[in-house]
mmCIF file of the N, C-alpha and C atoms, coordinates in Angstrom:
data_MODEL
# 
_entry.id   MODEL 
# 
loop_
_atom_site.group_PDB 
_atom_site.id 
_atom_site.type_symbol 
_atom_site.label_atom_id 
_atom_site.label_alt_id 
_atom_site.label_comp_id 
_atom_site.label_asym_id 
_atom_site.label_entity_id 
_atom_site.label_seq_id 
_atom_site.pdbx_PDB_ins_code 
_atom_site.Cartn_x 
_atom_site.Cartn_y 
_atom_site.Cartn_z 
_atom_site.occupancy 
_atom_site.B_iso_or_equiv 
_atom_site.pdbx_formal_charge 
_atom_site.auth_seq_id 
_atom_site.auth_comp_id 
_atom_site.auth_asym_id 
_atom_site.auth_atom_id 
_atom_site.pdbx_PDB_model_num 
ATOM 1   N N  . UNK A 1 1  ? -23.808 1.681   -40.058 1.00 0.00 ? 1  UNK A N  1 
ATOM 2   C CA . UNK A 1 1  ? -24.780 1.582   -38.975 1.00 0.00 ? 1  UNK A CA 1 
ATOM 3   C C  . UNK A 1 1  ? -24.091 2.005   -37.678 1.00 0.00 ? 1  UNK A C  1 
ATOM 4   N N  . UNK A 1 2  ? -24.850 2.796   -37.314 1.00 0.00 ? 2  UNK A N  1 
ATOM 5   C CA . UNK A 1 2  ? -24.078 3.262   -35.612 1.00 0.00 ? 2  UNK A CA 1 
ATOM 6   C C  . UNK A 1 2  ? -24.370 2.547   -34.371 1.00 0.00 ? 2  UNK A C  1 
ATOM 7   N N  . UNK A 1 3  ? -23.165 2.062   -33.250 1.00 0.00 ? 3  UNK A N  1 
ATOM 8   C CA . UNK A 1 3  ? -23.505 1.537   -32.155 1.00 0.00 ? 3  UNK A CA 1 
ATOM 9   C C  . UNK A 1 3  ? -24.764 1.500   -31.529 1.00 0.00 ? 3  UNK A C  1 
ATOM 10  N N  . UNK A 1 4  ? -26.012 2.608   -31.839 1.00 0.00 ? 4  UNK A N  1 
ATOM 11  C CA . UNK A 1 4  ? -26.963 2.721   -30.526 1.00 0.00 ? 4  UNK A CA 1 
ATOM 12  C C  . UNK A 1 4  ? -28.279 1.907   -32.303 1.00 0.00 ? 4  UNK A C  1 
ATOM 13  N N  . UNK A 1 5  ? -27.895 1.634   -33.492 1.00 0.00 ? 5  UNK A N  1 
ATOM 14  C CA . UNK A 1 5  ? -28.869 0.975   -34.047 1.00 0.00 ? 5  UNK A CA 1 
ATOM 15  C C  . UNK A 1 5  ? -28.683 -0.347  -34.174 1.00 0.00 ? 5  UNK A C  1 
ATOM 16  N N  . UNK A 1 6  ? -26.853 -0.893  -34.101 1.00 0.00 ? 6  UNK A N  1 
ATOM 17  C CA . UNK A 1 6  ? -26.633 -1.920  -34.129 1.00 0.00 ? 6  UNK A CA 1 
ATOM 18  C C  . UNK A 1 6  ? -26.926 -2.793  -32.474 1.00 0.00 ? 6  UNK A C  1 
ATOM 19  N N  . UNK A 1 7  ? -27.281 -1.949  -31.755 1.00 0.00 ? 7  UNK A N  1 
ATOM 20  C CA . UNK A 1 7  ? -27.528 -1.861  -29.965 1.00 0.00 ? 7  UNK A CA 1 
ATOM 21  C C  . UNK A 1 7  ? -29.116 -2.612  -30.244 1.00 0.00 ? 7  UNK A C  1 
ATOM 22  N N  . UNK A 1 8  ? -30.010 -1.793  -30.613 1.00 0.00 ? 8  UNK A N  1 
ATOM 23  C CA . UNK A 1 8  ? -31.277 -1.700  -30.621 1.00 0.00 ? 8  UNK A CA 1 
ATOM 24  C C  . UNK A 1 8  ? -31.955 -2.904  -31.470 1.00 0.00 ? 8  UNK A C  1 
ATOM 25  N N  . UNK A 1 9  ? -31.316 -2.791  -32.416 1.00 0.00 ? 9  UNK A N  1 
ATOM 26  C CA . UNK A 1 9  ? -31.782 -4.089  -33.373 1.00 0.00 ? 9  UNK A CA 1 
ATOM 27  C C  . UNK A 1 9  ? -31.458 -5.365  -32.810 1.00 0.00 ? 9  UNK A C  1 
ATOM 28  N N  . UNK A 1 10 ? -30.392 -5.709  -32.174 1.00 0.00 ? 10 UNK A N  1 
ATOM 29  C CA . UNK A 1 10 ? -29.973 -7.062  -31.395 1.00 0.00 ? 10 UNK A CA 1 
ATOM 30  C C  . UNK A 1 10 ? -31.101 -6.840  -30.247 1.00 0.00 ? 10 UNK A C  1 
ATOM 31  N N  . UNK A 1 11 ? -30.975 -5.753  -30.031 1.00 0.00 ? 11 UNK A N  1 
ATOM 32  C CA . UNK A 1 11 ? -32.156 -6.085  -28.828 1.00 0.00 ? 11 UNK A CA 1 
ATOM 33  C C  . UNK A 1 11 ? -33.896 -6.286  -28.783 1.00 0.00 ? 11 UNK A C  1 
ATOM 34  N N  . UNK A 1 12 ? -33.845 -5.620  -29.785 1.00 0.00 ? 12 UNK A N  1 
ATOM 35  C CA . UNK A 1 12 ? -35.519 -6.074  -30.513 1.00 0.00 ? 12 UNK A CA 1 
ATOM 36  C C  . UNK A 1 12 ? -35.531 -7.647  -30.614 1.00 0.00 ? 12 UNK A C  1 
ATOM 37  N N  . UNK A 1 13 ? -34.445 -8.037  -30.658 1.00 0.00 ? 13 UNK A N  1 
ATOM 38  C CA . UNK A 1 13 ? -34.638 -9.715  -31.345 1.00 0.00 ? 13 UNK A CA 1 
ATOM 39  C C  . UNK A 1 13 ? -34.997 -10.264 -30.177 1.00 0.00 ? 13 UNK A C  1 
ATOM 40  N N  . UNK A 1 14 ? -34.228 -10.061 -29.056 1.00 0.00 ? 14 UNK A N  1 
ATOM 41  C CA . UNK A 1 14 ? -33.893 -10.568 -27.894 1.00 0.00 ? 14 UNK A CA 1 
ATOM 42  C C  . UNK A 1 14 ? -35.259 -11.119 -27.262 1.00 0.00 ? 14 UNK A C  1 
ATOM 43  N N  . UNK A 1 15 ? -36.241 -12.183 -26.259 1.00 0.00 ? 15 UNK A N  1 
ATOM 44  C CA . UNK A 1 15 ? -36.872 -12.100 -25.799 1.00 0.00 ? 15 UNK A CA 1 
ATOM 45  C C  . UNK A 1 15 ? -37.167 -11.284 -24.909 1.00 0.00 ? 15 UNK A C  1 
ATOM 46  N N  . UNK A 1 16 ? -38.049 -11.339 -23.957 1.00 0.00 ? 16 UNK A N  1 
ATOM 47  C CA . UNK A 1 16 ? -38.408 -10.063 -23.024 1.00 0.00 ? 16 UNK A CA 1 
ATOM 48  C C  . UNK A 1 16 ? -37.539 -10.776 -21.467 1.00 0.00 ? 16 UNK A C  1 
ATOM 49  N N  . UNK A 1 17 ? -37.497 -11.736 -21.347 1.00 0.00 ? 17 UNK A N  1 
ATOM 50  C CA . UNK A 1 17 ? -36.383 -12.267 -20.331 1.00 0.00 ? 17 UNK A CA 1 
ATOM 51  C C  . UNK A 1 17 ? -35.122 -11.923 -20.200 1.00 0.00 ? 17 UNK A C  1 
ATOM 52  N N  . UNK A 1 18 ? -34.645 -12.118 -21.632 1.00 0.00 ? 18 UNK A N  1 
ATOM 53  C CA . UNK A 1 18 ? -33.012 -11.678 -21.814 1.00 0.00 ? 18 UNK A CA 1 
ATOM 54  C C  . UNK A 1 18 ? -32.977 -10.230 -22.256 1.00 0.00 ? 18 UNK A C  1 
ATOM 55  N N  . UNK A 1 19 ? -34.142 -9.717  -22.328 1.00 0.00 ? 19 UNK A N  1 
ATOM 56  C CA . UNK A 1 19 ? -33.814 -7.718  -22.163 1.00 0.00 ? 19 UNK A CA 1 
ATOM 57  C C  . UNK A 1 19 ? -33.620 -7.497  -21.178 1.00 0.00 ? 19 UNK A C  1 
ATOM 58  N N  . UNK A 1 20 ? -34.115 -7.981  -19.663 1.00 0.00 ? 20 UNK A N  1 
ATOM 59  C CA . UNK A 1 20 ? -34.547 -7.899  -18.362 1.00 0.00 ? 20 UNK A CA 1 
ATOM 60  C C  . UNK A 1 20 ? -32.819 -8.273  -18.173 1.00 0.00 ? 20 UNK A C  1 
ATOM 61  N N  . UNK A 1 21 ? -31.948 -9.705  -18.868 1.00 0.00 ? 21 UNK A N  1 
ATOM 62  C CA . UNK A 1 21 ? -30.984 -10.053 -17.991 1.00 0.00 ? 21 UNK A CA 1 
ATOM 63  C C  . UNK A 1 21 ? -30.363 -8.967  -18.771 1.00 0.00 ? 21 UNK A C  1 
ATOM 64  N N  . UNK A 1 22 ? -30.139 -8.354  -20.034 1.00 0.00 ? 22 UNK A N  1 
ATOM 65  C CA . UNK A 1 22 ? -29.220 -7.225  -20.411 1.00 0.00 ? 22 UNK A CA 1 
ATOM 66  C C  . UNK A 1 22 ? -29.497 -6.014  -19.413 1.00 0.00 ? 22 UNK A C  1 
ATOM 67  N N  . UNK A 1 23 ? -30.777 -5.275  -18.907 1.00 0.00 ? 23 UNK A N  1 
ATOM 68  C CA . UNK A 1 23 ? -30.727 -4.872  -18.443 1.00 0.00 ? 23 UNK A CA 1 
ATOM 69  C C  . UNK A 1 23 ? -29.368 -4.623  -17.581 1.00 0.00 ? 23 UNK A C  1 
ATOM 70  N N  . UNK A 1 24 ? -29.841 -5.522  -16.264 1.00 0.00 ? 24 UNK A N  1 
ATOM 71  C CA . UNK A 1 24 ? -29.210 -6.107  -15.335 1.00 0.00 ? 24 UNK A CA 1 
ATOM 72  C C  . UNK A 1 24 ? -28.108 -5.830  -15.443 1.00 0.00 ? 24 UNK A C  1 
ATOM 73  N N  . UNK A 1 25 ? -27.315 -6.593  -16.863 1.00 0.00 ? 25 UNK A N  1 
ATOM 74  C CA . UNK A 1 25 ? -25.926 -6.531  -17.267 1.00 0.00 ? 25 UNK A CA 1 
ATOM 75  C C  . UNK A 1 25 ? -25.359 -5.337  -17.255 1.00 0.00 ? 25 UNK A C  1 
ATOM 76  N N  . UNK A 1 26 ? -26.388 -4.358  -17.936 1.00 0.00 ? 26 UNK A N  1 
ATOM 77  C CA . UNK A 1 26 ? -25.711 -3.017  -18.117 1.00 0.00 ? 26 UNK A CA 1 
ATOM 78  C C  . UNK A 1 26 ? -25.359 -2.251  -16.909 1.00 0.00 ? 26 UNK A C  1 
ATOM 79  N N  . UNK A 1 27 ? -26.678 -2.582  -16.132 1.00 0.00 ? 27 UNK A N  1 
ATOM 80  C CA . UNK A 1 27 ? -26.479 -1.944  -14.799 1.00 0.00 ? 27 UNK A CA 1 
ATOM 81  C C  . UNK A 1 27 ? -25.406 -2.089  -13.759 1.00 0.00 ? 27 UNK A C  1 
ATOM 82  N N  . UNK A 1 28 ? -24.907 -3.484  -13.866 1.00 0.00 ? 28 UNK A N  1 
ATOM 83  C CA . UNK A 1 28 ? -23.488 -4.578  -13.330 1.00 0.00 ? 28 UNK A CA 1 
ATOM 84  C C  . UNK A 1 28 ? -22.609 -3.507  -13.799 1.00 0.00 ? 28 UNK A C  1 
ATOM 85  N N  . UNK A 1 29 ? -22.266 -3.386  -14.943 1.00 0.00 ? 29 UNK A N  1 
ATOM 86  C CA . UNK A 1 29 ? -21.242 -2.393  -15.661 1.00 0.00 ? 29 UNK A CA 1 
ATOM 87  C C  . UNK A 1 29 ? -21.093 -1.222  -15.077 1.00 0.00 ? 29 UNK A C  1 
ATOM 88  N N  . UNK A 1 30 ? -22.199 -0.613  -15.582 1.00 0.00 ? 30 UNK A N  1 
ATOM 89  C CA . UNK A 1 30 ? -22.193 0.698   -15.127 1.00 0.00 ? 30 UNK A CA 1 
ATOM 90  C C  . UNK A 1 30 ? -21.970 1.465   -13.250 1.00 0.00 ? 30 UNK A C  1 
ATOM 91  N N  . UNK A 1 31 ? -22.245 0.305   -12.326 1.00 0.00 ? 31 UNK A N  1 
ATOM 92  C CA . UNK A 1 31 ? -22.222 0.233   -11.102 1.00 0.00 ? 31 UNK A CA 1 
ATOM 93  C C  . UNK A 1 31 ? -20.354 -0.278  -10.865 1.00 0.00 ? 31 UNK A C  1 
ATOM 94  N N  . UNK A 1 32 ? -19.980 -1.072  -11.752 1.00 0.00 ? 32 UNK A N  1 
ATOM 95  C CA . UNK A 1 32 ? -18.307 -1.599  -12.116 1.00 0.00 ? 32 UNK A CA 1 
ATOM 96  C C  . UNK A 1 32 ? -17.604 -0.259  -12.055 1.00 0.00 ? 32 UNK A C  1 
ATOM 97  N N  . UNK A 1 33 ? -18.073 0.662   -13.292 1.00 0.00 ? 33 UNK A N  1 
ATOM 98  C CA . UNK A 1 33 ? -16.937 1.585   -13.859 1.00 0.00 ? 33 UNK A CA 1 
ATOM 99  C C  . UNK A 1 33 ? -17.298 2.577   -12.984 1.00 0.00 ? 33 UNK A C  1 
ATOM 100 N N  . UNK A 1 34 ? -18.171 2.919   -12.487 1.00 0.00 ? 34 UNK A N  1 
ATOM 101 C CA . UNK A 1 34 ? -18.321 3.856   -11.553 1.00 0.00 ? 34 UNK A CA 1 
ATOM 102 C C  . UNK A 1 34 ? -17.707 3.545   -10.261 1.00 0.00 ? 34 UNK A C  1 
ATOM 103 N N  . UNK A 1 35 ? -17.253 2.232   -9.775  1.00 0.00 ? 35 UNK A N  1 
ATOM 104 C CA . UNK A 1 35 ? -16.390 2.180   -8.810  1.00 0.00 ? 35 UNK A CA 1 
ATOM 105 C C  . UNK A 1 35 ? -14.854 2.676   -8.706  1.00 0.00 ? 35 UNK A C  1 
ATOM 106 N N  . UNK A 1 36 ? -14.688 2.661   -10.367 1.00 0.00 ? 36 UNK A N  1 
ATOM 107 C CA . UNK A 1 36 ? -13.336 2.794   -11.121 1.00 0.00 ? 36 UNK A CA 1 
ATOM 108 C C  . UNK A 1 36 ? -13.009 4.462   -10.671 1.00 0.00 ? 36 UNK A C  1 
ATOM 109 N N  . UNK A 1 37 ? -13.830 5.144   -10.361 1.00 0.00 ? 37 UNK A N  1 
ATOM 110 C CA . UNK A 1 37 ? -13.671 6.370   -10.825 1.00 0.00 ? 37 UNK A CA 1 
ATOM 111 C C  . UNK A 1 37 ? -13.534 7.574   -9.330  1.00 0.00 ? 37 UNK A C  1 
ATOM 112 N N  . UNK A 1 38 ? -13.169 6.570   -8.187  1.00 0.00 ? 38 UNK A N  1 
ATOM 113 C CA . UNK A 1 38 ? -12.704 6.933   -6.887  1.00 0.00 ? 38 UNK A CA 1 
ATOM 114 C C  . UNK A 1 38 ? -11.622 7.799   -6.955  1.00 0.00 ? 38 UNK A C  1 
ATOM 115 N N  . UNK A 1 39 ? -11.561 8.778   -6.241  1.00 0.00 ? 39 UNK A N  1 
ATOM 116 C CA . UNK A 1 39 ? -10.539 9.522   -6.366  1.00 0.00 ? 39 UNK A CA 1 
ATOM 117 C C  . UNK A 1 39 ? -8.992  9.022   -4.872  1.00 0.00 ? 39 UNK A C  1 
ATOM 118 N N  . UNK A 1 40 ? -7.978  8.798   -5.530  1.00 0.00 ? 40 UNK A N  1 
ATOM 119 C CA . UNK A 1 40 ? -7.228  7.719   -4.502  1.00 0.00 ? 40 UNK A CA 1 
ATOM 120 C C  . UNK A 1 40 ? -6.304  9.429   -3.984  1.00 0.00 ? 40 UNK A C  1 
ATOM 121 N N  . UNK A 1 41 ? -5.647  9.045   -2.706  1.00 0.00 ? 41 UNK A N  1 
ATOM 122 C CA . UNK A 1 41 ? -5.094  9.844   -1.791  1.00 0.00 ? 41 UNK A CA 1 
ATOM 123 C C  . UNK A 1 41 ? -3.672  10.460  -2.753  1.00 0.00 ? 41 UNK A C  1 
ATOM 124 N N  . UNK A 1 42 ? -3.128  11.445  -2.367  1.00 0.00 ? 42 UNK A N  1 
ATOM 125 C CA . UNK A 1 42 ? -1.533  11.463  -3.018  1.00 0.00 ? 42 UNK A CA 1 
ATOM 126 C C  . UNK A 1 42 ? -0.705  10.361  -2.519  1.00 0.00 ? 42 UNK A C  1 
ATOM 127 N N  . UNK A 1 43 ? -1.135  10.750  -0.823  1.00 0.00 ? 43 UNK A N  1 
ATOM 128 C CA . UNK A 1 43 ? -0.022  10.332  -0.173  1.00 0.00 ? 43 UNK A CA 1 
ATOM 129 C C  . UNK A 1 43 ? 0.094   8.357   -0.624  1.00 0.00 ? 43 UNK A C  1 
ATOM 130 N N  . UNK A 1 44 ? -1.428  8.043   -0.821  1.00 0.00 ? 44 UNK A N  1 
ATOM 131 C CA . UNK A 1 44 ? -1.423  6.470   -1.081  1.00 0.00 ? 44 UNK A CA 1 
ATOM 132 C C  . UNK A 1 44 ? -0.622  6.328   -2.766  1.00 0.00 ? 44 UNK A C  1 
ATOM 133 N N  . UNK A 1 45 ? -0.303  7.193   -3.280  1.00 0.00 ? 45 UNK A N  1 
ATOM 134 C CA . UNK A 1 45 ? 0.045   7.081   -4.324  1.00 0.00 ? 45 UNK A CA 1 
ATOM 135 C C  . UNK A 1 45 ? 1.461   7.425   -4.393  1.00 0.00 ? 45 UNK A C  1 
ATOM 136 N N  . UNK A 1 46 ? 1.911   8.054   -3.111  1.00 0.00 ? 46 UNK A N  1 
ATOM 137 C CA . UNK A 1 46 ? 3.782   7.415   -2.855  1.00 0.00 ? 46 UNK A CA 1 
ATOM 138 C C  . UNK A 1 46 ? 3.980   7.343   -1.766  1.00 0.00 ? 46 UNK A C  1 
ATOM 139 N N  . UNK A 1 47 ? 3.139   6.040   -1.369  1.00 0.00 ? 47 UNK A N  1 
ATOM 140 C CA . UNK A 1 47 ? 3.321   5.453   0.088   1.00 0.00 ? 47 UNK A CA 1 
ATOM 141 C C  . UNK A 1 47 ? 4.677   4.671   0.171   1.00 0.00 ? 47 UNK A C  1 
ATOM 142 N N  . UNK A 1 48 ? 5.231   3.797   -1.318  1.00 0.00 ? 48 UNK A N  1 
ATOM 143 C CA . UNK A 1 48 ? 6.009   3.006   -1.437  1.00 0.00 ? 48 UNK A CA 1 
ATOM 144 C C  . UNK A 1 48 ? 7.280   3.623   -2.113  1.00 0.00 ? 48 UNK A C  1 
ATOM 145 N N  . UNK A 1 49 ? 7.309   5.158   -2.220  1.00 0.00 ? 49 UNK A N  1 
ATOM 146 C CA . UNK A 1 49 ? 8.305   5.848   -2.483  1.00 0.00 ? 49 UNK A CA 1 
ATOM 147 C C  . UNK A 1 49 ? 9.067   6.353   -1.272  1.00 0.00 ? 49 UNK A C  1 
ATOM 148 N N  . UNK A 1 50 ? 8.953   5.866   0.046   1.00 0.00 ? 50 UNK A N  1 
ATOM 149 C CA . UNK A 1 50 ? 9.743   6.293   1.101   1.00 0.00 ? 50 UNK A CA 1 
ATOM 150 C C  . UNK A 1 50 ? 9.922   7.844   1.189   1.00 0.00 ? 50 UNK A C  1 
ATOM 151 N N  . UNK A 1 51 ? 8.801   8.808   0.683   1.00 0.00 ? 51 UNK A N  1 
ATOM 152 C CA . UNK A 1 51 ? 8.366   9.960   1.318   1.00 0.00 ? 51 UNK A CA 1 
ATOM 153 C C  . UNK A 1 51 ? 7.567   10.421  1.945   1.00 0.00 ? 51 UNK A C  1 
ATOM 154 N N  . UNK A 1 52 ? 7.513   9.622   2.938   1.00 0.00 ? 52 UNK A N  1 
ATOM 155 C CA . UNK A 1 52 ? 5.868   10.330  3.549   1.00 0.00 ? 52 UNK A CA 1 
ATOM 156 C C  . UNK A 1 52 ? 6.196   11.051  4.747   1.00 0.00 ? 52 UNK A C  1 
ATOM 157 N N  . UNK A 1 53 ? 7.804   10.920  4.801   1.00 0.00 ? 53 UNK A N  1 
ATOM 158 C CA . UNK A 1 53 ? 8.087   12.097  6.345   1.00 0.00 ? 53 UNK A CA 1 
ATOM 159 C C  . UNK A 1 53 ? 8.396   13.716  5.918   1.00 0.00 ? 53 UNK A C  1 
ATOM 160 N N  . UNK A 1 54 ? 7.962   14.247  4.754   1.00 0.00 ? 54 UNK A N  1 
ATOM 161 C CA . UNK A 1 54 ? 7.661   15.300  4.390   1.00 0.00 ? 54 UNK A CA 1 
ATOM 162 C C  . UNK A 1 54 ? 7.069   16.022  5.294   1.00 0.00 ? 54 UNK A C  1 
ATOM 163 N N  . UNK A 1 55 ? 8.286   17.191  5.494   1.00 0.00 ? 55 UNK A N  1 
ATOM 164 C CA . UNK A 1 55 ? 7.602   18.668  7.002   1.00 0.00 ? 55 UNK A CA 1 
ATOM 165 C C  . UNK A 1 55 ? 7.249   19.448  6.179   1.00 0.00 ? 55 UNK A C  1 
ATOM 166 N N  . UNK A 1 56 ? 6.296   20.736  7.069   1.00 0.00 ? 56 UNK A N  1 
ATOM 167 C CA . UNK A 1 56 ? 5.641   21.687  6.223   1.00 0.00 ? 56 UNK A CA 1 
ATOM 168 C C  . UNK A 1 56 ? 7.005   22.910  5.451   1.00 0.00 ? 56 UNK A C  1 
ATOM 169 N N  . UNK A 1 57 ? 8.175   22.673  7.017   1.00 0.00 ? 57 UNK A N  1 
ATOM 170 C CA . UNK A 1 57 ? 9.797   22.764  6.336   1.00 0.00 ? 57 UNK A CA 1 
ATOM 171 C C  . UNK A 1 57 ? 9.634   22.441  4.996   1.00 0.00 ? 57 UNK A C  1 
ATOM 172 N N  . UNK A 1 58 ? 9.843   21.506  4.859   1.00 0.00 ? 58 UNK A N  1 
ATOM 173 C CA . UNK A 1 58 ? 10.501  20.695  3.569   1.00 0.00 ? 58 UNK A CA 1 
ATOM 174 C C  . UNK A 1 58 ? 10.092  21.670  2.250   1.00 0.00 ? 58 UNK A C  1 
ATOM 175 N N  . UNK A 1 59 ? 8.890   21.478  2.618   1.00 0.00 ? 59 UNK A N  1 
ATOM 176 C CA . UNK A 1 59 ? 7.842   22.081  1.353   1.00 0.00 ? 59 UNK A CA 1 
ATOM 177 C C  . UNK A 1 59 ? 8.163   23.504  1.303   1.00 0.00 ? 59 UNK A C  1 
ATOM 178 N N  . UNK A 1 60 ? 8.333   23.974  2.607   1.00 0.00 ? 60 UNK A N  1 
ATOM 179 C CA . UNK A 1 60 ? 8.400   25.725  1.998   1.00 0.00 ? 60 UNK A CA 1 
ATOM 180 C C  . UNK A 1 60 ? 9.663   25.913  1.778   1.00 0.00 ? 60 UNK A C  1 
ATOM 181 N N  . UNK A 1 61 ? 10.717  25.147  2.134   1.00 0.00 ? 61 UNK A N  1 
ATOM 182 C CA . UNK A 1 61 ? 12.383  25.096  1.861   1.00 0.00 ? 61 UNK A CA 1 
ATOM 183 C C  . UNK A 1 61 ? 12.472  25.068  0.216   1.00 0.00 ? 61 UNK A C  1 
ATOM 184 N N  . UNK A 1 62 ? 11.754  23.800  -0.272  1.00 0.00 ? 62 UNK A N  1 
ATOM 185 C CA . UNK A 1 62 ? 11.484  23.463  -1.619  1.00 0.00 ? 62 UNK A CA 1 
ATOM 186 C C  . UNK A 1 62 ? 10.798  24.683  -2.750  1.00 0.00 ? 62 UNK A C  1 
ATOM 187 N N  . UNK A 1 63 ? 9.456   25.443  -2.051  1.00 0.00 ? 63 UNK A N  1 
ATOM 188 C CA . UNK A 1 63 ? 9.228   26.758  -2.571  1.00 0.00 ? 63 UNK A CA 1 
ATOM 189 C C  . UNK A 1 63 ? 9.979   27.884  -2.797  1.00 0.00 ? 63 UNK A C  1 
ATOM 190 N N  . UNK A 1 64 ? 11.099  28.289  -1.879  1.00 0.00 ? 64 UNK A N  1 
ATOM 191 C CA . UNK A 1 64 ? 11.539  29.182  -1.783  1.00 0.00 ? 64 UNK A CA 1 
ATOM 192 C C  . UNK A 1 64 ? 12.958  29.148  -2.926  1.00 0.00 ? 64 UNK A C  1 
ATOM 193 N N  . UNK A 1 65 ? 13.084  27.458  -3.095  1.00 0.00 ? 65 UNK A N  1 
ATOM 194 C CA . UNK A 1 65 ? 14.234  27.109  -3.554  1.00 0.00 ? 65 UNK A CA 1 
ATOM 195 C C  . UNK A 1 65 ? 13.424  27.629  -5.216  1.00 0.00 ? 65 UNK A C  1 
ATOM 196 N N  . UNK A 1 66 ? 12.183  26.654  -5.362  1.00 0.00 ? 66 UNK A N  1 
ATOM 197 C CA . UNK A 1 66 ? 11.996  27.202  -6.795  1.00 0.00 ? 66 UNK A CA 1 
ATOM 198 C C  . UNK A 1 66 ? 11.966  28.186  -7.482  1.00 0.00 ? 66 UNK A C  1 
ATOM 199 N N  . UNK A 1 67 ? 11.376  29.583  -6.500  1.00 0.00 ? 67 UNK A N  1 
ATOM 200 C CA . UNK A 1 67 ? 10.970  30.391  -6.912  1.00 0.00 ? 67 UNK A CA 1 
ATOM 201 C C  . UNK A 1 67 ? 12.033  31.855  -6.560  1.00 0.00 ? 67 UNK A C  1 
ATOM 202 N N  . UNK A 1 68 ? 13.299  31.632  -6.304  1.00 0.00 ? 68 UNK A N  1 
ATOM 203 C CA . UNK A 1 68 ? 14.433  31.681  -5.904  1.00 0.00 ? 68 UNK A CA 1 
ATOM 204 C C  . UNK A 1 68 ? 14.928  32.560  -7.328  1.00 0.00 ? 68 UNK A C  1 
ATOM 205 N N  . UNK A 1 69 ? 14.400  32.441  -8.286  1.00 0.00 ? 69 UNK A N  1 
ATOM 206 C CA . UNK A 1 69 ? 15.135  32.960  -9.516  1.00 0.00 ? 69 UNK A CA 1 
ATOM 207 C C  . UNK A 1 69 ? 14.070  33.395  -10.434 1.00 0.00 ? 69 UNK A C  1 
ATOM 208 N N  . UNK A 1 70 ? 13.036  33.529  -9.554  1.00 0.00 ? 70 UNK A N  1 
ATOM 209 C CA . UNK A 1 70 ? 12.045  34.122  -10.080 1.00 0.00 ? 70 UNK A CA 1 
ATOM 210 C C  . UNK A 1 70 ? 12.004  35.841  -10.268 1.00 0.00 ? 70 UNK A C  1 
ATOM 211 N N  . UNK A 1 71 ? 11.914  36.663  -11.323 1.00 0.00 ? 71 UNK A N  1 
ATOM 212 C CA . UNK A 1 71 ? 12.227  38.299  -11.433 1.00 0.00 ? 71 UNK A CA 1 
ATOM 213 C C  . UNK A 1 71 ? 10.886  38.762  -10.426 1.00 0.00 ? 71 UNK A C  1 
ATOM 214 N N  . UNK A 1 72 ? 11.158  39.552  -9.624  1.00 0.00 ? 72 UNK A N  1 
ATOM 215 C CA . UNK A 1 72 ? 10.341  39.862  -9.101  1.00 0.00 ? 72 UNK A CA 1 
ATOM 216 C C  . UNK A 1 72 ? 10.497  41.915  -9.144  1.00 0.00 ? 72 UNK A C  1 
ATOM 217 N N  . UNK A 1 73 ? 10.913  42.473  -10.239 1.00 0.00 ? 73 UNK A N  1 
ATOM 218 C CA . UNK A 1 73 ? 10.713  44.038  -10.681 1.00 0.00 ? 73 UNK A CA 1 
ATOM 219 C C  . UNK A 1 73 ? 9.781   44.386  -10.713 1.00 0.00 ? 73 UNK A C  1 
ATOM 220 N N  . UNK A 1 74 ? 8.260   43.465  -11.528 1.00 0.00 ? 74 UNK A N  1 
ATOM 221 C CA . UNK A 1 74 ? 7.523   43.883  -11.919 1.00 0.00 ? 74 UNK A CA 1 
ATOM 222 C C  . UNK A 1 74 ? 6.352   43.555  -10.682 1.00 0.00 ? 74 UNK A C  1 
ATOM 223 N N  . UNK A 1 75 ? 6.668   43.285  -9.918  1.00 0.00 ? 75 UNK A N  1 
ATOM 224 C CA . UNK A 1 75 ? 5.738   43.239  -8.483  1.00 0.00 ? 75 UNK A CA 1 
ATOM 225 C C  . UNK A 1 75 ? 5.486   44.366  -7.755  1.00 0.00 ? 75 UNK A C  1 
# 
């Protein structure tokens, strides 16, 4: 039996009050996980890594470093 018949059949049983509070419930949930699904900052995500004095320096120092050994003939 699949989730949406084993879903349906508990809920047929249910009175018409407690469909109304499942309702509800589902909607609680679904309003829950959708809070879940915020998209958070970089920078808040290594605020506590003691880098946030990163210059636009830094970054292109860091580019130039990577790409530093990159073949560039076929350009």
């Amino acid at each position: 039996m699949s989730l949406d018949e084993v879903f349906l059949e508990k809920w047929h049983k249910l009175p018409v009050s407690q469909q109304r509070e499942a309702i509800d419930f589902i909607e609680f949930l679904q309003k829950k996980s959708a809070g879940n699904n915020r998209t958070r900052s970089l920078e808040g995500l290594w605020a506590n890594l003691g880098i946030g004095d990163i210059s636009e320096k830094d970054i292109d120092d860091a580019r130039k470093e990577c790409w530093a050994g990159f073949p560039r003939d076929d350009i």
